[in-house]
VEXVEXSE-382427 format. One record per residue (C-alpha): residue number from 1; residue in three letters; x, y, z. Coordinates in steps of 0.5 Angstrom, whole numbers, padded with zeros to 4 digits. Layout:
% residues N
R    i   aa      u      v      w
R  NUM  ALA      X      Y      Z
...
***
This chain:
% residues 493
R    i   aa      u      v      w
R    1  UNK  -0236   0186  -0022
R    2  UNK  -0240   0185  -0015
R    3  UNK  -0234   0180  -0011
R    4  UNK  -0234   0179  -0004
R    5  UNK  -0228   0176   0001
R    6  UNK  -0226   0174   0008
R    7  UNK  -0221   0179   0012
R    8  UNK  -0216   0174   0016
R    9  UNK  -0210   0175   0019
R   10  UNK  -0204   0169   0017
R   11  UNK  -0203   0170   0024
R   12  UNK  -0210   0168   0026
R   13  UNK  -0210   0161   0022
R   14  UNK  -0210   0155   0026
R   15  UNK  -0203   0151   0027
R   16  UNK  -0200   0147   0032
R   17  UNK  -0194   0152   0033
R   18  UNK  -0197   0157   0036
R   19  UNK  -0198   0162   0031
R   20  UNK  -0201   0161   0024
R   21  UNK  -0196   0161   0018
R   22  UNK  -0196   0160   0011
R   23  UNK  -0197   0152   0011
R   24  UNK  -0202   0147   0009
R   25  UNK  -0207   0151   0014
R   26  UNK  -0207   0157   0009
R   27  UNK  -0208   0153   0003
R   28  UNK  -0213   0150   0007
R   29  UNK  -0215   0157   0008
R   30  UNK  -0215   0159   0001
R   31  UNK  -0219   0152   0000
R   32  UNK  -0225   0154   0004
R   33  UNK  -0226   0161   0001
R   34  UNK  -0226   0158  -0007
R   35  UNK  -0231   0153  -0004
R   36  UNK  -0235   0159  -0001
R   37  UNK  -0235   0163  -0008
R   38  UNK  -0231   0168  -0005
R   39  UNK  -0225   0172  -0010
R   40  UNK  -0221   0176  -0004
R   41  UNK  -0217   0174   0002
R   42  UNK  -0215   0180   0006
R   43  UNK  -0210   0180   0011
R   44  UNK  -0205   0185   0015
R   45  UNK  -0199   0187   0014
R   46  UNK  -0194   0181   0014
R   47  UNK  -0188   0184   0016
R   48  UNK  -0185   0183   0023
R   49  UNK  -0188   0186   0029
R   50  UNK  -0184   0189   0034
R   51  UNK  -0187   0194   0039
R   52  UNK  -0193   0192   0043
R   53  UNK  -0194   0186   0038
R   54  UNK  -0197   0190   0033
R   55  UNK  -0197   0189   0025
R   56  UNK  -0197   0196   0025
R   57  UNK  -0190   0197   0028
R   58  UNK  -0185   0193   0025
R   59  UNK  -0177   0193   0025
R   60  UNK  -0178   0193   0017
R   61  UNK  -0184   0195   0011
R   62  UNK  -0180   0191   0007
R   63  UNK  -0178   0183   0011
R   64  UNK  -0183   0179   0013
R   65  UNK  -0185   0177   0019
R   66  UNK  -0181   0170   0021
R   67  UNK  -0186   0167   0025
R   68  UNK  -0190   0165   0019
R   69  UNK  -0186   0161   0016
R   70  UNK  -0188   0154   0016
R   71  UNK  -0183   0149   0020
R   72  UNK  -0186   0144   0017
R   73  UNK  -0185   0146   0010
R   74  UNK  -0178   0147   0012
R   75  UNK  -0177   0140   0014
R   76  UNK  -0180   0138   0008
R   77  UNK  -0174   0141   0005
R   78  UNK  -0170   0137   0009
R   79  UNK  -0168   0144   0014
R   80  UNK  -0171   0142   0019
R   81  UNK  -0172   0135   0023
R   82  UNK  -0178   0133   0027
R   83  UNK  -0174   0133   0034
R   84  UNK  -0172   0139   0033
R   85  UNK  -0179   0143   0034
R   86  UNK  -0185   0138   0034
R   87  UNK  -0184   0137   0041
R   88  UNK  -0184   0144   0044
R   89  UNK  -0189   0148   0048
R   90  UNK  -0190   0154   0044
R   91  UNK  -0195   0156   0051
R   92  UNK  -0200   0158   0047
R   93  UNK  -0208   0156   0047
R   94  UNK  -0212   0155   0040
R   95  UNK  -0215   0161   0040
R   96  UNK  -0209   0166   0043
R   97  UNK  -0202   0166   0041
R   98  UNK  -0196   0168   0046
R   99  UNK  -0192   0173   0043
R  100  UNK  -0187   0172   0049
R  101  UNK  -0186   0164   0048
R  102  UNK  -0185   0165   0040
R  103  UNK  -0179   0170   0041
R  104  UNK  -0175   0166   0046
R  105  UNK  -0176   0159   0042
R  106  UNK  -0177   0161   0034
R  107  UNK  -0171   0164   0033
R  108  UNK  -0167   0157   0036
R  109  UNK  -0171   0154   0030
R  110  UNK  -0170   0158   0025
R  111  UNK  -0163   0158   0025
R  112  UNK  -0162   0151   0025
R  113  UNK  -0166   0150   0019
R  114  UNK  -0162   0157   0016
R  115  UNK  -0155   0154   0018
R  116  UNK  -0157   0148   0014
R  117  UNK  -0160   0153   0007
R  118  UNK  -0153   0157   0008
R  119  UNK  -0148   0150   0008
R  120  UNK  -0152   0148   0001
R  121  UNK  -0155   0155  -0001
R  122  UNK  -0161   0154  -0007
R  123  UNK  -0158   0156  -0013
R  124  UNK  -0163   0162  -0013
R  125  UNK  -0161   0165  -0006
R  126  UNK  -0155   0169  -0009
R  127  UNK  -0160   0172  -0014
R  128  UNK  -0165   0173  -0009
R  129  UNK  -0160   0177  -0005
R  130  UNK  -0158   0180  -0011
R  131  UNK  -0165   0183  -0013
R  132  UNK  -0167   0185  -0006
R  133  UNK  -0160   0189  -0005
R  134  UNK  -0164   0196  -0004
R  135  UNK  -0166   0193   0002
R  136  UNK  -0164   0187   0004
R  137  UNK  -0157   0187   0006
R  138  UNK  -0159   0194   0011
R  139  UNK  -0164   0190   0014
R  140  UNK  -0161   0184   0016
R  141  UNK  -0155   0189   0019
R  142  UNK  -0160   0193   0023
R  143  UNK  -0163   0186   0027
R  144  UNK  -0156   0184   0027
R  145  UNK  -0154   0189   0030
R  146  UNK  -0160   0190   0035
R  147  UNK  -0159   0182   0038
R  148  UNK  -0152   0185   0040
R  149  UNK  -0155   0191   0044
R  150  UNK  -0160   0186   0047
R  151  UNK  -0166   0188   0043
R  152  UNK  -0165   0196   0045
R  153  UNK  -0167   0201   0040
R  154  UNK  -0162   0204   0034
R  155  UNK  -0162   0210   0038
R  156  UNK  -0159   0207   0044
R  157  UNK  -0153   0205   0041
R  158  UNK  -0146   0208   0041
R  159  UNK  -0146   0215   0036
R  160  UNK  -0142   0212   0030
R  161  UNK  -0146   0207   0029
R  162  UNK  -0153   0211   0031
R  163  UNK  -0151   0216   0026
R  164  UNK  -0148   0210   0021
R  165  UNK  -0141   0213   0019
R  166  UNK  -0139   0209   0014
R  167  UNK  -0133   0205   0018
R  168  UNK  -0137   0204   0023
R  169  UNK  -0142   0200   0018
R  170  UNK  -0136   0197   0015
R  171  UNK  -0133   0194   0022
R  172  UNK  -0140   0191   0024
R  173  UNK  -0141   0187   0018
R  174  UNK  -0134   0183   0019
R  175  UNK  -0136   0183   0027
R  176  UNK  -0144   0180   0025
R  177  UNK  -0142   0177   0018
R  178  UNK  -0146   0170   0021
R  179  UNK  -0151   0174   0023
R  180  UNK  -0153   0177   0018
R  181  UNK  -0152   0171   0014
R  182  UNK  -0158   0169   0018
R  183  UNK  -0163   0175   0017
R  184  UNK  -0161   0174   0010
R  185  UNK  -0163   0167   0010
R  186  UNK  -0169   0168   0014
R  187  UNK  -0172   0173   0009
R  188  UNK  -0170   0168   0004
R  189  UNK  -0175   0162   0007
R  190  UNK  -0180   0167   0008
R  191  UNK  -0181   0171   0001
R  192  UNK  -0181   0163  -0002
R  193  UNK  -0186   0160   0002
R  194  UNK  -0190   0167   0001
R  195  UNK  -0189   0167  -0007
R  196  UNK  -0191   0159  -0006
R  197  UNK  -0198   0161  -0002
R  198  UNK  -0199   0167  -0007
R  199  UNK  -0199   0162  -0013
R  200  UNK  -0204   0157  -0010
R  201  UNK  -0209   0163  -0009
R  202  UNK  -0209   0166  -0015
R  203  UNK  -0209   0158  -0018
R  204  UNK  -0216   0158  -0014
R  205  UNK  -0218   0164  -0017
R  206  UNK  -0217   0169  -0010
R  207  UNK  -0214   0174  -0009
R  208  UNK  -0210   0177  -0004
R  209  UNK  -0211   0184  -0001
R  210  UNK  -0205   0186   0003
R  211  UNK  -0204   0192   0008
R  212  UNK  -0200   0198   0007
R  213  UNK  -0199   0201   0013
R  214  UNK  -0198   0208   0013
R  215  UNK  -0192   0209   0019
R  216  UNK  -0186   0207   0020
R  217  UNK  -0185   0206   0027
R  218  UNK  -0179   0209   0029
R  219  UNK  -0175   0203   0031
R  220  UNK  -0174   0201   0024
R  221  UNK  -0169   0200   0019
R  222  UNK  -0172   0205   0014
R  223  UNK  -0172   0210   0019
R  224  UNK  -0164   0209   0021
R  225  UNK  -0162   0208   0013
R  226  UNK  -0167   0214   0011
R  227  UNK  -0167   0219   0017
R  228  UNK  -0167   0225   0012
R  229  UNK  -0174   0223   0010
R  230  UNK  -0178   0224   0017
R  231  UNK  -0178   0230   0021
R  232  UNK  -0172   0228   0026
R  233  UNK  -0167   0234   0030
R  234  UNK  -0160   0233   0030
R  235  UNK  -0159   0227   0035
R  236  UNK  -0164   0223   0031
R  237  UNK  -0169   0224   0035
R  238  UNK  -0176   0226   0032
R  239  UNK  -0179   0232   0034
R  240  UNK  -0187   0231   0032
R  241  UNK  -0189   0224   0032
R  242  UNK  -0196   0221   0028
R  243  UNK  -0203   0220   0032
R  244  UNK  -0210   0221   0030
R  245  UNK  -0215   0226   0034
R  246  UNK  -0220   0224   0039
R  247  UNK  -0226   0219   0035
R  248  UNK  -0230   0214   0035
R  249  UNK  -0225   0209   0039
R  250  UNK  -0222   0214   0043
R  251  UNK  -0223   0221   0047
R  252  UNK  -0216   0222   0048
R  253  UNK  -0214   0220   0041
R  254  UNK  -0209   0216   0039
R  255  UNK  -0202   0217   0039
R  256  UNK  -0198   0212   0035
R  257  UNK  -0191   0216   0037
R  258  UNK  -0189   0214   0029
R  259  UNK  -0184   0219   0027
R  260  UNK  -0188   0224   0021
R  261  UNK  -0186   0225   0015
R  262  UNK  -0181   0230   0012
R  263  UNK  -0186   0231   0006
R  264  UNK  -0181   0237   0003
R  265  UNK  -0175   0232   0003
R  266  UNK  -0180   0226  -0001
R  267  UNK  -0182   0231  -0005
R  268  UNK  -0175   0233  -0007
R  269  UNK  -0173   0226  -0009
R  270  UNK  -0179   0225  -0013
R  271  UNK  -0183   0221  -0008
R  272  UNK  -0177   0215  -0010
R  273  UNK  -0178   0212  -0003
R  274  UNK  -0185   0212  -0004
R  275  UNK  -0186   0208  -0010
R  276  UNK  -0180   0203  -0009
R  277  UNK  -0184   0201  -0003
R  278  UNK  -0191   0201  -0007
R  279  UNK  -0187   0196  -0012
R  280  UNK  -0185   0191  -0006
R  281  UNK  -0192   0191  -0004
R  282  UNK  -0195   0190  -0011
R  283  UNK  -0191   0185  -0012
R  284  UNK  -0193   0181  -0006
R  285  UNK  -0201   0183  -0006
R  286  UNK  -0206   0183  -0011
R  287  UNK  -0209   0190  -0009
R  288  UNK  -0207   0194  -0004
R  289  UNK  -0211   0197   0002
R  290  UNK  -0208   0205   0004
R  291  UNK  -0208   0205   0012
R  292  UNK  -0210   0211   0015
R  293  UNK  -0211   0214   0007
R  294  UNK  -0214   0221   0011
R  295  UNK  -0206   0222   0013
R  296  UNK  -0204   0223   0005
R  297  UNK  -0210   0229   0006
R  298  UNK  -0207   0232   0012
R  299  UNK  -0205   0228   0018
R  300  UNK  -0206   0229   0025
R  301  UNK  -0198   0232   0028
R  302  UNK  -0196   0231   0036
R  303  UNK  -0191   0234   0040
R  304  UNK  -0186   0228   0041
R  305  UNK  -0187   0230   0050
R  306  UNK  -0194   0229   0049
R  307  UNK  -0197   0224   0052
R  308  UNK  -0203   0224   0049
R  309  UNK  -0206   0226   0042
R  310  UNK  -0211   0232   0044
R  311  UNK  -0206   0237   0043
R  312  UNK  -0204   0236   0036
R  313  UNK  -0206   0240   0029
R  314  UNK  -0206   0238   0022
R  315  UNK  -0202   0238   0017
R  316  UNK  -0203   0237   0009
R  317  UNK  -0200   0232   0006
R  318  UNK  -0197   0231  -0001
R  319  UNK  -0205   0228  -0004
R  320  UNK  -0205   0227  -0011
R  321  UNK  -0198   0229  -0012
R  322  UNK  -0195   0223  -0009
R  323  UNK  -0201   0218  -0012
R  324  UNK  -0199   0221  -0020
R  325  UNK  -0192   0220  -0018
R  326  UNK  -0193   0213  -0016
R  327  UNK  -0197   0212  -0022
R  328  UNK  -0192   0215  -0027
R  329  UNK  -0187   0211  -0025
R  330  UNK  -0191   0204  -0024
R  331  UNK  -0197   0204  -0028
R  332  UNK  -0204   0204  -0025
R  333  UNK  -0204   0200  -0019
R  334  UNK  -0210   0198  -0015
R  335  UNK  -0212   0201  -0009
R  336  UNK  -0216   0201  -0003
R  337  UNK  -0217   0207   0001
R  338  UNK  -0218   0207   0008
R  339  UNK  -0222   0213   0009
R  340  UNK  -0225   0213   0017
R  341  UNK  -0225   0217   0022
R  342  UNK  -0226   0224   0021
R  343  UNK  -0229   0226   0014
R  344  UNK  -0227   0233   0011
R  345  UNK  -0228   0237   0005
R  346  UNK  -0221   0235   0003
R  347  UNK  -0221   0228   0004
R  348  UNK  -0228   0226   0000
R  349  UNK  -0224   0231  -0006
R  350  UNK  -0217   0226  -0006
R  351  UNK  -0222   0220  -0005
R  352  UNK  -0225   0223  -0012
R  353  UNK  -0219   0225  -0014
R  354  UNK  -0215   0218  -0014
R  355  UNK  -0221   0213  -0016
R  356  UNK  -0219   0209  -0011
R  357  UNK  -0225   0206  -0007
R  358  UNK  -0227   0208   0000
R  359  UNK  -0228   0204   0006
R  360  UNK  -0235   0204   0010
R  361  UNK  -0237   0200   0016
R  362  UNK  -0244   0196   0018
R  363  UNK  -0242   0197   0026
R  364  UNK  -0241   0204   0025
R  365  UNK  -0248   0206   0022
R  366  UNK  -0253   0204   0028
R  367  UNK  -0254   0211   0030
R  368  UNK  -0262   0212   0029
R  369  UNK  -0263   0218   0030
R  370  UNK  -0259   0220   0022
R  371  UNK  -0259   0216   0015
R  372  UNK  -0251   0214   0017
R  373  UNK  -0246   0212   0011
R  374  UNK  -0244   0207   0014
R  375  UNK  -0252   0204   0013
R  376  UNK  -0252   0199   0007
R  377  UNK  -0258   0203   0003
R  378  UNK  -0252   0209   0002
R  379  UNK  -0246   0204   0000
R  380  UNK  -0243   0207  -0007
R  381  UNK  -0242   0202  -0012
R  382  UNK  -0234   0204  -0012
R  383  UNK  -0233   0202  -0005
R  384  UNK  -0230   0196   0000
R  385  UNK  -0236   0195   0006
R  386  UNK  -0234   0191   0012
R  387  UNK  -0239   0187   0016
R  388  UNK  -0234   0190   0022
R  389  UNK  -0225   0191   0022
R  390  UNK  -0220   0188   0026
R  391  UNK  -0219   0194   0030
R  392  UNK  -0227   0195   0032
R  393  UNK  -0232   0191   0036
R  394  UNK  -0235   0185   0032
R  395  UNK  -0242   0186   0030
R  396  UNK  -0245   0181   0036
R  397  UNK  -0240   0185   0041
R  398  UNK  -0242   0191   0038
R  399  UNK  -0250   0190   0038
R  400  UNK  -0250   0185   0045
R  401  UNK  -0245   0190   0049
R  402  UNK  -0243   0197   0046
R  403  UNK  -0250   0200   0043
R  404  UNK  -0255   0204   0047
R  405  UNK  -0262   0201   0047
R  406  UNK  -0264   0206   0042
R  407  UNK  -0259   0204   0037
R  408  UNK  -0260   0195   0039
R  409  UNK  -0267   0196   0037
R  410  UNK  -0265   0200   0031
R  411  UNK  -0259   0194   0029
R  412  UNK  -0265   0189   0031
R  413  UNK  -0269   0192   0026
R  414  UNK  -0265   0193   0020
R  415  UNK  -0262   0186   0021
R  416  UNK  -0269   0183   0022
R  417  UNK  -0266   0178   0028
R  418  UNK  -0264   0180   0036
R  419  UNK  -0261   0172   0036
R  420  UNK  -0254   0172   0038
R  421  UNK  -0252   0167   0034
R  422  UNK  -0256   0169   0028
R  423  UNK  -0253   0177   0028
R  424  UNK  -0247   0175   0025
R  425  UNK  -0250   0172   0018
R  426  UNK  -0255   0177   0018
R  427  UNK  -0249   0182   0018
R  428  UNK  -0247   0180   0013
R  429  UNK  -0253   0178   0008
R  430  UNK  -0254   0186   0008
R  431  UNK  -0248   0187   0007
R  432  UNK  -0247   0183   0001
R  433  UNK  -0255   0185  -0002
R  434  UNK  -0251   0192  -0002
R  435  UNK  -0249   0196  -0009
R  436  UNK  -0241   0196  -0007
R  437  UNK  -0238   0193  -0012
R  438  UNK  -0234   0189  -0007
R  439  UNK  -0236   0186   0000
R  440  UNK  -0232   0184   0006
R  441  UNK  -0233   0180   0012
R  442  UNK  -0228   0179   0018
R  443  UNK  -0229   0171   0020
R  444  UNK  -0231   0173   0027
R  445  UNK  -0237   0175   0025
R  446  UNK  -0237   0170   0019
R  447  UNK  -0238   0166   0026
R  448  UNK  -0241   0170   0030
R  449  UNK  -0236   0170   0036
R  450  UNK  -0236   0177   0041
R  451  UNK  -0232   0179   0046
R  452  UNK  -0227   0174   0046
R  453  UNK  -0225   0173   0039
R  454  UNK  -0223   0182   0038
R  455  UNK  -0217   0182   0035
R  456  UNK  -0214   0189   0036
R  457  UNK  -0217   0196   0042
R  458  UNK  -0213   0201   0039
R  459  UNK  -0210   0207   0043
R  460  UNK  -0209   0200   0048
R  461  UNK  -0203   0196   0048
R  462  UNK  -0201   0189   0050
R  463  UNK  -0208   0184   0053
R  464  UNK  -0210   0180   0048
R  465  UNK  -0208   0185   0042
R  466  UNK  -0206   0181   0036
R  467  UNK  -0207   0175   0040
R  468  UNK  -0213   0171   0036
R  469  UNK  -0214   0165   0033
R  470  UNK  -0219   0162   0030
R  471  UNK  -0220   0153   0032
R  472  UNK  -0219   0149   0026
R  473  UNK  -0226   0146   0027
R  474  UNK  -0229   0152   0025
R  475  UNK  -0227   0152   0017
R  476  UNK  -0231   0147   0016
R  477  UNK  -0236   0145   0010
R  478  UNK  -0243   0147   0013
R  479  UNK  -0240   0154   0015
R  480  UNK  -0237   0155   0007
R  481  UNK  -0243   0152   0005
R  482  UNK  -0247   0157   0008
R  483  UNK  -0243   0163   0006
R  484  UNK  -0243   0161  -0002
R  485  UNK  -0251   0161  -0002
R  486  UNK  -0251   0167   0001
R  487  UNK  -0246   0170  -0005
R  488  UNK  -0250   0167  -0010
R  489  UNK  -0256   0170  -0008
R  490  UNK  -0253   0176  -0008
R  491  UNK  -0249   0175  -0014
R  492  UNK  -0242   0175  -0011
R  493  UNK  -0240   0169  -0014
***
């Protein structure tokens, strides 16, 4: 079936209070791509950021991200009143989110309105905690204790509760009980509005395309509650950390500092810690994108005293084992593959392998000097195809500021305009008139924006990652209403 949809960050929704959330701008949200004729919402990960902003180095792969939950809802519900976060200054622009601002006044919010669910818990609290013990409980420990270390790392703090002796655990849960009361609660709130917004998108007939990303960062709760599953010595320190070689984004490579798996001892469990989190996130999202999916082929392995990515080597993955395991255990599971970067042998034979359909790019096929995969004309049916991603320039960007005048004039031609304002359209026109069975579209280019509206640099740190939002106005009739001609004319709809 020929589909097409929008990729947007929750936190790139407009709000009033500093970072998109889950709230009735979401369900507005949802309302434009129905209007539009389009079937898929994609976002990135939705758990809590935690070093650099970035939703791909979280504190947690199974907690959502409390900053998306909406205090107005709450107040709704009788958790929050108005005088408690209407009037405060969240220091933010329309198009840019203050991650700083929200850390400092956030968690004052949302333990007012957890104070008030813990005084008269839902009566289906206690069954949410209970269906959540596999890692709940560890979660709300881990943050709770990281707030009485002042935010430090796990591995900074004293040795019986770094190595998780058992009575230390124990004395901490009775020192922390409020606390971790309040991570429960939190959690709570979230997964409710989640649940609540997933169902409003499904009721339109859209579906969510949630990311999986395919680290944990190192200051996490999986990796202190799992260290036998990632390559670590004997303080707890790792010994090789996660990166990519040098590519198109960088000549130094990326070096990501994630901990790399230890394959041997997820290969011993049966791959149990993988399938318990394919199970999470399928509850949680429609179809699944497999971020970084050349890793699971062979992953790109770094000394952990390297400060850059170059001097690394590759190392196989578990490929198709831990796919089958997955699928033995849960049944077929829609996936996408995330295949860029370096292309090898191995990969194209585990993207064949798995079934899953692969990732092509427009920006990336402006090179007229050779017939480019990323090029519409070669896209594979069994594809998703992007007009640009969230860790790439926009096209207009791309073509107006990046590109080489070779390659502008070879863009200018194959999109047939050298306006601006009309590159992103007619990005998306040549994309959609592809054979790929589902194509997607950042909102950025949906509107042709440049520079200003990128949403991530990798190998980069701080800036404006992460940061951008789009105006309310700019979801408007005329914008849907031209996005919907275009998917009936290329029979999307």
């Amino acid at each position: 079936m020929r589909a097409s949809g929008i990729l947007m960050p929750i936190s790139s929704l407009p709000s009033p209070y500093g970072i998109g959330t889950m709230g009735q701008q979401a369900r507005q949200f949802v309302d434009f791509l129905s209007q539009a004729g389009q079937a898929y919402w994609q976002i990135l990960p939705i758990c809590p950021t935690s070093y650099g902003d970035s939703p791909y180095q979280s504190f947690s792969t199974y907690a959502g991200n409390p900053y998306f939950i909406d205090l107005d809802t709450l107040a709704a519900q009788g958790l929050l009143k108005p005088k408690e976060y209407k009037h405060i200054d969240w220091q933010c622009t329309p198009e840019q989110i203050n991650y700083g601002a929200l850390y400092e006044k956030r968690y004052a919010v949302l333990r007012t309105a957890c104070e008030r669910l813990l005084a008269s818990p839902p009566a289906d609290y206690r069954d949410f905690v209970r269906k959540n013990r596999f890692w709940l409980p560890d979660y709300a420990l881990f943050m709770a204790l990281k707030d009485a270390h002042g935010g430090a790392c796990w591995q900074e703090w004293e040795h019986p509760l770094r190595q998780r002796e058992p009575d230390a655990l124990k004395a901490a849960r009775r020192t922390y009980a409020k606390d971790i009361a309040f991570w429960q609660a939190v959690q709570y709130l979230f997964y409710t509005q989640w649940q609540a917004l997933k169902a409003y998108a499904n009721d339109k007939h859209i579906q969510i395309i949630g990311d999986l990303p395919i680290y944990i960062a190192l200051d996490s709760v999986d990796v202190w509650s799992s260290p036998q599953d990632f390559q670590l010595d004997a303080d707890l320190n790792p010994t090789e950390v996660a990166g990519c070689p040098p590519d198109y984004f960088s000549a130094d490579g990326q070096l990501w500092g994630n901990p790399v798996y230890n394959w041997t001892a997820h290969k011993a469990e049966n791959y149990a810690w993988w399938i318990w989190r394919m199970k999470s996130n399928m509850a949680l999202f429609d179809v699944v994108r497999l971020d970084h999916f050349r890793g699971f082929a062979a992953y790109w392995e770094v000394g952990a005293d390297e400060e850059t990515a170059i001097n690394g080597k590759w190392r196989k993955g578990p490929g198709m084992e831990l796919f089958n395991a997955i699928e033995k255990a849960l049944g077929p599971v829609p996936l996408i593959a995330e295949d860029l970067g370096v292309q090898t042998d191995e990969v194209k034979k585990l993207l064949e392998e798995s079934g899953f359909p692969g990732m092509r790019v427009l920006i990336f096929g402006f090179t007229p000097d050779y017939d480019n995969e990323h090029l519409p004309h070669n896209y594979k049916p069994n594809s998703i195809v992007y007009t640009s991603t969230h860790d790439s320039q926009t096209v207009c960007e791309q073509i107006m500021d990046i590109c080489s005048e070779p390659e502008k004039q070879f863009a200018y031609r194959y999109l047939r305009t050298s306006h601006a304002e009309a590159m992103g359209w007619s990005a998306i026109k040549c994309v959609w008139a592809s054979s790929a069975n589902i194509a997607m579209t950042t909102l950025q280019d949906l509107l042709s924006l440049g520079a200003d509206s990128r949403m991530n640099t990798p190998a980069t740190i701080g800036g404006k990652n992460w940061r951008w939002r789009v105006r309310a106005e700019a979801l408007n009739p005329t914008v849907s209403s031209m996005l919907g001609e275009i998917t009936k004319t290329y029979m999307r709809g």
